[in-house]
C-alpha positions as CSV (number, residue, x, y, z in Angstrom):
1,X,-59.3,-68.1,28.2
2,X,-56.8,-65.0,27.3
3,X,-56.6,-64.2,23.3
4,X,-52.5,-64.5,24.2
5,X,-53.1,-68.0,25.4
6,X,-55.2,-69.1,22.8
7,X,-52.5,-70.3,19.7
8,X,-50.6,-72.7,22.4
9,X,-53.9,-73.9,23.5
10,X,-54.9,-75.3,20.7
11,X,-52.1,-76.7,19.2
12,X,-51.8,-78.3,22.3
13,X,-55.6,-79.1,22.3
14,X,-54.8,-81.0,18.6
15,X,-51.3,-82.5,19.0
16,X,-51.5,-86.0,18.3
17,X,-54.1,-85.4,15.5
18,X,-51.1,-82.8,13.7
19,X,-48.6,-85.2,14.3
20,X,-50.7,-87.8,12.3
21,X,-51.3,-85.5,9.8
22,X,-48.1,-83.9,9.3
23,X,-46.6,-87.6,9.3
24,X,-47.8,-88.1,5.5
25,X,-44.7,-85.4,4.0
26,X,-42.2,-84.6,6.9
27,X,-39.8,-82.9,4.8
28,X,-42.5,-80.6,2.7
29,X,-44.0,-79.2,6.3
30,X,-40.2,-78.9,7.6
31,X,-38.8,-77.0,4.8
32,X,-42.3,-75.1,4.8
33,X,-41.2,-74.1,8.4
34,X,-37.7,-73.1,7.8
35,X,-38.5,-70.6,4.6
36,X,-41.3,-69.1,6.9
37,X,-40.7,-65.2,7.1
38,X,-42.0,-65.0,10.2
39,X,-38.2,-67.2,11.6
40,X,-40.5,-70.0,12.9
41,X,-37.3,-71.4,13.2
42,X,-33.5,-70.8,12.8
43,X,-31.3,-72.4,10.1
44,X,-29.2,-74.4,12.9
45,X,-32.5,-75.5,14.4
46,X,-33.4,-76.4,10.7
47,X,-30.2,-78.4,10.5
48,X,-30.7,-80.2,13.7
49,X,-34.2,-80.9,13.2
50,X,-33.4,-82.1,9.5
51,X,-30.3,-84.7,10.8
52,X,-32.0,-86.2,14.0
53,X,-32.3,-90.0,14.2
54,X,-35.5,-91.0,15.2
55,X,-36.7,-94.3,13.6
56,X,-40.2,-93.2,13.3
57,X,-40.9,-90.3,11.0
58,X,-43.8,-89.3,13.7
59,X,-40.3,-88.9,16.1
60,X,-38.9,-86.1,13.6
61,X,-42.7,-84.7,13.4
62,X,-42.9,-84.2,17.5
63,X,-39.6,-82.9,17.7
64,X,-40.9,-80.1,14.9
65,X,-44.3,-79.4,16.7
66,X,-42.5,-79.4,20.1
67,X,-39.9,-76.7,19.0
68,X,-42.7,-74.3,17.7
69,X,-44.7,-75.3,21.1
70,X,-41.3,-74.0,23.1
71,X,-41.2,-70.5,21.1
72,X,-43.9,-69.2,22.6
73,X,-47.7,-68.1,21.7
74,X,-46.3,-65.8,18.5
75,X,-44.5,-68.3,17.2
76,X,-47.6,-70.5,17.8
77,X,-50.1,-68.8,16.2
78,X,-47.7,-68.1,13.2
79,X,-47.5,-71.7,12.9
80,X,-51.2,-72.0,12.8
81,X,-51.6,-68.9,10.1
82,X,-48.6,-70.7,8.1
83,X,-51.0,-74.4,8.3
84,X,-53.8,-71.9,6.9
85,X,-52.0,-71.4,3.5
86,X,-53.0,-72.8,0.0
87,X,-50.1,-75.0,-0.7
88,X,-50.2,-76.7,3.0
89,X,-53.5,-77.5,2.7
90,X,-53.7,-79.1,-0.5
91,X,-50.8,-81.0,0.7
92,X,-52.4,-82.2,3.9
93,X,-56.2,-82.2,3.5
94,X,-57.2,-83.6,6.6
95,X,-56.3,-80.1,7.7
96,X,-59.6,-79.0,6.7
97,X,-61.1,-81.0,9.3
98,X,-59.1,-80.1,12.7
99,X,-60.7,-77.7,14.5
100,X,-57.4,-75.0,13.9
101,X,-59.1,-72.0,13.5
102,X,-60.5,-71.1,17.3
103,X,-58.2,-68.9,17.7
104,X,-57.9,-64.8,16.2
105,X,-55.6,-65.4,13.4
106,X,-54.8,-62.7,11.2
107,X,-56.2,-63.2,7.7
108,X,-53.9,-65.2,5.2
109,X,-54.6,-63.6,1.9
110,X,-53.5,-64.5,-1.5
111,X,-53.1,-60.9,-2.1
112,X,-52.3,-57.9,-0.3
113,X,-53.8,-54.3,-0.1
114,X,-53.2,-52.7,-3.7
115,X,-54.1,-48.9,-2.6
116,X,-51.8,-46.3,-2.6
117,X,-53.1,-45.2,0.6
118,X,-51.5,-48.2,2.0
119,X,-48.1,-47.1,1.2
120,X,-46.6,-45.4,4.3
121,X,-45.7,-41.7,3.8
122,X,-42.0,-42.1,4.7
123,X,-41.5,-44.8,1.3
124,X,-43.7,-42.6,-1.2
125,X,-40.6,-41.1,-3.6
126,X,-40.6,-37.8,-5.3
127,X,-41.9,-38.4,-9.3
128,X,-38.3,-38.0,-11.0
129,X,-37.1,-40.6,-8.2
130,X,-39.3,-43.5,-9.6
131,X,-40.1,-44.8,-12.7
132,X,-43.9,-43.9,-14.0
133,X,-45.4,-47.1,-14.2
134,X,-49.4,-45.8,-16.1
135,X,-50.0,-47.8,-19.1
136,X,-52.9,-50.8,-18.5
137,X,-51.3,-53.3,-17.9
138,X,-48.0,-52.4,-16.2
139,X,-46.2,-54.2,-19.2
140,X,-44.9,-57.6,-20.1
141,X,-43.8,-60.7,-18.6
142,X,-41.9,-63.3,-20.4
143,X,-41.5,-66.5,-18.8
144,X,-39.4,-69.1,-20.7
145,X,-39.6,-72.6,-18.9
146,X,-37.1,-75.2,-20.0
147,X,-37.6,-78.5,-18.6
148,X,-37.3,-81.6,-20.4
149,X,-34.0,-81.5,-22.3
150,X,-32.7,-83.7,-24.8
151,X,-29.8,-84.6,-23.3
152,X,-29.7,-83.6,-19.8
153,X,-31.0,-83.9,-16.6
154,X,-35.0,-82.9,-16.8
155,X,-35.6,-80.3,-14.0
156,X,-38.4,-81.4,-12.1
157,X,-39.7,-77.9,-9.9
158,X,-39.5,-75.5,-12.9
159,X,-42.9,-75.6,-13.6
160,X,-43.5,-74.8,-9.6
161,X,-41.5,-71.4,-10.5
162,X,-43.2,-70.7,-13.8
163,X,-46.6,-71.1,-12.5
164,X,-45.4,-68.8,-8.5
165,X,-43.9,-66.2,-11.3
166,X,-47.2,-66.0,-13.5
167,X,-49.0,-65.3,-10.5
168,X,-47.2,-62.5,-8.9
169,X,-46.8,-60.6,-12.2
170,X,-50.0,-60.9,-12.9
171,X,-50.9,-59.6,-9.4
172,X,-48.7,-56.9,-9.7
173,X,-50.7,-55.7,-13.1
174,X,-48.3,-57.1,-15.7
175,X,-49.4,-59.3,-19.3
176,X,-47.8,-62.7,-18.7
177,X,-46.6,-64.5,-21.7
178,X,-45.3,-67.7,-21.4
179,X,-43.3,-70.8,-23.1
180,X,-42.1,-74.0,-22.2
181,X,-39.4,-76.5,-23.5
182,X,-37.2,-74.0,-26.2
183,X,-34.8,-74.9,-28.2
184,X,-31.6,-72.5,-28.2
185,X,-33.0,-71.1,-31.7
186,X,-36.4,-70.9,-30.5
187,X,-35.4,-68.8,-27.2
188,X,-33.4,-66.3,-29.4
189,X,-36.1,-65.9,-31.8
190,X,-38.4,-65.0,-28.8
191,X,-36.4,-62.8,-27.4
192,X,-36.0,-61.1,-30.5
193,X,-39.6,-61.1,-31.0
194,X,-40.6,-59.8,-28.0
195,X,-37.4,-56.8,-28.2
196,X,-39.2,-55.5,-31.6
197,X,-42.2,-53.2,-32.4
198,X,-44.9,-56.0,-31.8
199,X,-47.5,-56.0,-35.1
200,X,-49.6,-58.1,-36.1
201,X,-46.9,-60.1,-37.9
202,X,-44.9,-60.8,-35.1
203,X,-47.7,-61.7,-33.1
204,X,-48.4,-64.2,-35.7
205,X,-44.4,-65.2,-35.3
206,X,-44.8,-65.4,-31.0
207,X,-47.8,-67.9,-31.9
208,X,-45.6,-70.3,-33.7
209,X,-43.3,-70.3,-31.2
210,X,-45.2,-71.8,-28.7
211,X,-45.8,-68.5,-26.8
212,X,-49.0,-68.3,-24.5
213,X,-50.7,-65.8,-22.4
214,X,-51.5,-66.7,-19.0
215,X,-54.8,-66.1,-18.1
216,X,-57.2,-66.9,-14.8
217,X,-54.4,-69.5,-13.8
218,X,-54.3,-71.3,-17.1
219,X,-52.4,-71.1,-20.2
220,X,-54.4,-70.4,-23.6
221,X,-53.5,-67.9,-27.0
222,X,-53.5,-64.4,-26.1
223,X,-56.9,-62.6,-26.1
224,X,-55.7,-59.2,-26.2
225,X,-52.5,-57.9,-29.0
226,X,-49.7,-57.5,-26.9
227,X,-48.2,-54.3,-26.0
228,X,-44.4,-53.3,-24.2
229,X,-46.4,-51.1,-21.6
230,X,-44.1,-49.3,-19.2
231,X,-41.7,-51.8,-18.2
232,X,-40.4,-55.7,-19.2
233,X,-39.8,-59.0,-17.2
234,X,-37.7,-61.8,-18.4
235,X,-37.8,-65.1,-16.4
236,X,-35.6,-67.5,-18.0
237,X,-35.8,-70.9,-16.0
238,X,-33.1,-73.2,-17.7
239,X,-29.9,-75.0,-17.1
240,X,-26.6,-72.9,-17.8
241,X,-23.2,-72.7,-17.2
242,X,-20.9,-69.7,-16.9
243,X,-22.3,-66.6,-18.1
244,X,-25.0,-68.6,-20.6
245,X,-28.0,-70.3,-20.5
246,X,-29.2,-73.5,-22.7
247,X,-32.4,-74.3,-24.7
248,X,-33.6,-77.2,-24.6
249,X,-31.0,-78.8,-27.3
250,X,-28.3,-77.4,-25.0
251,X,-27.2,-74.7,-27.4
252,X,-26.1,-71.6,-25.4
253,X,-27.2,-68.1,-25.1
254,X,-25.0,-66.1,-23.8
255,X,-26.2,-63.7,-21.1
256,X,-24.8,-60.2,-22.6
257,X,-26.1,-60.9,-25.9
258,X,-29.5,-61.6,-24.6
259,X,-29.6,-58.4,-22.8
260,X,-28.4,-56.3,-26.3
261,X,-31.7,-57.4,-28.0
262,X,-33.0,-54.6,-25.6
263,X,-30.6,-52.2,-25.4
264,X,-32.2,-48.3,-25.9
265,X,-30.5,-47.9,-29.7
266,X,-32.6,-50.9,-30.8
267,X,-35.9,-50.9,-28.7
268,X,-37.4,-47.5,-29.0
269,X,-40.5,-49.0,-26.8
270,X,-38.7,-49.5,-24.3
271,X,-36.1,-46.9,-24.4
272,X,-36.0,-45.2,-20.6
273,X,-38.2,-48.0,-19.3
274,X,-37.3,-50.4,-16.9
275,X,-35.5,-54.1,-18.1
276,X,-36.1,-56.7,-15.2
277,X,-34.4,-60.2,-16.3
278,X,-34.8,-62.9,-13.2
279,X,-32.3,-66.2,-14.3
280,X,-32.6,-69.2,-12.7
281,X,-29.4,-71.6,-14.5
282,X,-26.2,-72.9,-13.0
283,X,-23.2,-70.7,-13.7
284,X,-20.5,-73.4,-12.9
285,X,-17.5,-73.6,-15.6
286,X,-16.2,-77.1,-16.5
287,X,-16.8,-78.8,-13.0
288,X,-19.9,-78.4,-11.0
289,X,-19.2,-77.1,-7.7
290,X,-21.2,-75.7,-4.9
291,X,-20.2,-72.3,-2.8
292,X,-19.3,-72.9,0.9
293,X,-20.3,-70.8,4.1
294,X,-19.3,-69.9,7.5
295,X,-20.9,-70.0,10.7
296,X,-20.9,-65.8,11.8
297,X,-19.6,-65.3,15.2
298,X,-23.4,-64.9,16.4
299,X,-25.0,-67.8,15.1
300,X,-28.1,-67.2,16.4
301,X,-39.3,-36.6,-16.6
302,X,-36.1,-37.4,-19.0
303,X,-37.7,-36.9,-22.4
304,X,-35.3,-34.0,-23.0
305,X,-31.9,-35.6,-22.3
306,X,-29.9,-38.8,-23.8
307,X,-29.2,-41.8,-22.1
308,X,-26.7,-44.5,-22.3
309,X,-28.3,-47.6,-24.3
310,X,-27.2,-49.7,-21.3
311,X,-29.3,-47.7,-19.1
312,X,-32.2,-49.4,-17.0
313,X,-31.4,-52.9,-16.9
314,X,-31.7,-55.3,-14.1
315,X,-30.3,-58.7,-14.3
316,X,-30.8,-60.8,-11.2
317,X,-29.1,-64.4,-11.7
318,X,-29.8,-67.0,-9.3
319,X,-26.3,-67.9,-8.1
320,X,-22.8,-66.0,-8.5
321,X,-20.4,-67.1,-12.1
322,X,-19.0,-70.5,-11.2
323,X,-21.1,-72.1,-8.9
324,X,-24.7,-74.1,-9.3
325,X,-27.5,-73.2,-8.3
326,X,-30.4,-75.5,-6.3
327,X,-34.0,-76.4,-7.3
328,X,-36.3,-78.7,-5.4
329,X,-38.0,-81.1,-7.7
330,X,-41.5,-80.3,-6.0
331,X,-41.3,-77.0,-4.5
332,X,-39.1,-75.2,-7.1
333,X,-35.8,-73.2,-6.7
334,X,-34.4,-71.6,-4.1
335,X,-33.9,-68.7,-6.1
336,X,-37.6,-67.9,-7.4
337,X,-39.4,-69.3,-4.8
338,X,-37.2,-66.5,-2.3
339,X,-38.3,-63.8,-4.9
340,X,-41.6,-64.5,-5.3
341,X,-42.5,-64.8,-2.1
342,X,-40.5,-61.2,-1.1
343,X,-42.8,-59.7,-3.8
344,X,-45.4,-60.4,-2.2
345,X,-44.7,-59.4,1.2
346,X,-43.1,-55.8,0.6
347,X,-44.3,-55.2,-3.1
348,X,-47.5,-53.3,-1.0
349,X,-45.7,-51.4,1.5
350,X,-44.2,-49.7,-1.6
351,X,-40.7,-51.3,-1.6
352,X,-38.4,-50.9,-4.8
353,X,-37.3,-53.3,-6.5
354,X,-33.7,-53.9,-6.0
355,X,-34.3,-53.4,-2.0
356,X,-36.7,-56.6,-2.1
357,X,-33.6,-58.1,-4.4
358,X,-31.0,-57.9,-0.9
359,X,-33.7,-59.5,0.8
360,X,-33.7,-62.4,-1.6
361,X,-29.8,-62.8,-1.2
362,X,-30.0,-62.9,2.4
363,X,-33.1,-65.5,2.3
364,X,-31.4,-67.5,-0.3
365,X,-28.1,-67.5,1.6
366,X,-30.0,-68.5,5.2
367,X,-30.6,-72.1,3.2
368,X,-28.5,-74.9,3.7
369,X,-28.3,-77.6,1.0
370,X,-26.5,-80.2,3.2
371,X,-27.3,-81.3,6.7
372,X,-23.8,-79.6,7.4
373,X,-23.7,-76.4,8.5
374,X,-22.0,-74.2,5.8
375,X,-21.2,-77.0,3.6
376,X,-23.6,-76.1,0.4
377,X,-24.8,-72.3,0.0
378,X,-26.0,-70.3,-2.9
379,X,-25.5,-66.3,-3.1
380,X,-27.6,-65.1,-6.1
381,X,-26.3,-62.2,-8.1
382,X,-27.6,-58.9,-9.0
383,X,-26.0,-56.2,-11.4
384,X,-28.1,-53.1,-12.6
385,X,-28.0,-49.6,-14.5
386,X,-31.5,-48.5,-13.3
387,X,-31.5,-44.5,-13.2
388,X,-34.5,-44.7,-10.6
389,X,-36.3,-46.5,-8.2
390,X,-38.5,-49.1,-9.8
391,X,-41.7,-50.0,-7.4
392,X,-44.1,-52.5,-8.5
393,X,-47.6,-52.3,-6.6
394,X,-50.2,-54.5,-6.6
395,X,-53.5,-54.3,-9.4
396,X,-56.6,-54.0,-7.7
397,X,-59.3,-56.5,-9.2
């Protein structure tokens, strides 16, 4: 049997075994699908798939596993690579036992090749194009994860985003401090914290506060004193409104004033160093509402020199001022789950930064949130004074 024949073959060969499988958590595998980079499938095949009525869930399962069957052996064996992956597997562990693998699949890998070598020669910039990322590690990650609120809605998913985000910055070489549940005093007190020169005293202060260093896929006291490094990431995963976000007590924190805790004036550390803050809140003002699509007519060295104290600052909010934004309550938001996963595919081919950022606003905006074409969208927001290109690469163990 041809290598090319191979994928259909045994998907073929293990049908009605899949279909049982895939039976236990229809929607998990289909949305698994749809967010696929490799287009499994398209958004109005997504839609159609989503809104069929079958009265079996195996119906809506074969309908799936026959579409991907119909697409041809690429689309096949990127199935079979995607039914490879971590999360897929510990959500169906009879996978382990199908006889999936006979075929040449290209490795899955939890991380990607971390050498410079890797980077192709056309995407390596000139040194005053890029900002020099040397100290050990890269710098810090700040993750604040607000769930359970005292008087709204918990948000169920956050800690699937905390835990995606821990991991990719600490793939990509940076300290990853994290806290959960803040209070609006609490979160400002971090932030200031974490903007000051950090001594032994603050330390002591981040301690109290509830702030942990993630470590080996857990959560324990830091080991090490914690240092600014060459550049600072701010995840704050929260409800919000317009322009703010809430601690847990629902007392707001304006967006602007959490970025002036870092501002060059104040922060010699980080003065001329990159300022990455990644929001995940609602924007909406007084009455929630959801943004609205349309189907396209195709459907298918500066040592020497002063810089402004606004300079190099990137602030990527999850949806545009007015509008919410959408979280799943298992696999996490739309938002950080896009961005995470971007990270990891172009973050070794050298990418910057903000390039990887328009690929999360057009992954983002491919979703639908209704089984209506067009009817619920997101668009996430990104403003920025970066001077130079900001490329985050890979640590190798």
């Amino acid at each position: 049997m041809s290598a090319k024949k191979t994928a259909t073959e045994t998907l073929k060969r293990n049908k009605t075994k899949l279909i049982d499988v895939l039976c236990m958590d229809y929607p998990f595998i289909l949305n698994k699908v749809q967010e696929n980079k490799d287009k499994l499938i398209t958004s109005r095949e997504y839609t159609n798939l989503k809104s069929i009525n079958k009265e079996h869930v195996a119906g809506h399962v074969i309908e799936l596993v026959d579409k991907i069957m119909n697409k041809g052996e690429e689309t096949c064996q990127n199935f079979l690579e995607l039914l490879q992956t971590d999360d897929i597997v510990e959500t169906f562990p009879d996978l382990k036992s199908m006889k999936l693998h006979d075929v040449l699949l290209k490795p899955v890998q939890a991380t990607s090749p971390c050498s410079a070598d890797m980077v192709p020669e056309a995407k390596r910039l000139k040194k005053d194009e890029v900002y020099e990322l040397k100290s050990e590690p890269v710098g810090l990650c700040l993750i604040i994860n607000n769930e359970n609120f005292h008087s709204l809605k918990q948000r169920r998913g956050t800690d699937k985003d905390a835990e995606r985000l821990a991991k990719v910055f600490s793939w990509l070489g940076f300290k990853v401090l994290m806290c959960k549940d803040q209070t609006g005093d609490q979160m400002e007190q971090t932030l200031k914290i974490v903007a000051s020169p950090l001594d032994e005293e603050r330390q002591l202060q981040l301690l109290e506060l509830g702030v942990q260093e993630w470590c080996d896929d857990c959560l324990s006291a830091p080991q090490q004193p914690v240092r600014h490094g060459d550049a600072f990431v701010c995840c704050i995963l929260t409800h919000g409104s317009l322009s703010q976000v809430y601690g847990v007590d629902s007392q707001p924190l304006v967006i602007k004033e959490i970025k002036k805790h870092f501002v060059a004036t104040k922060l010699p550390a980080l003065t001329g160093k990159p300022k990455v803050f990644l929001i995940q809140a609602c924007q909406f003002d007084k009455v929630s509402a959801a943004q609205r699509g349309v189907l396209p007519n195709d459907v298918e060295d500066d040592s020497a020199t002063s810089i402004p104290e606004e300079a190099d600052f990137l602030v990527a909010v999850s949806t545009v001022e007015g509008y919410v934004s959408f979280r799943h309550v298992v696999d996490g938001s739309w938002f950080i789950q896009s961005v995470c996963e971007q990270l990891e595919s172009h973050c070794p081919s050298g990418e910057d930064f903000t390039s990887i950022l328009h690929r999360v606003n057009d992954m983002v905006g491919q979703k639908e949130g209704s089984i209506h074409v067009g009817r619920v969208k997101q668009a996430p927001e990104v403003k920025f004074t970066l001077r130079k290109k900001l490329v985050l690469s890979p640590r190798c163990p």
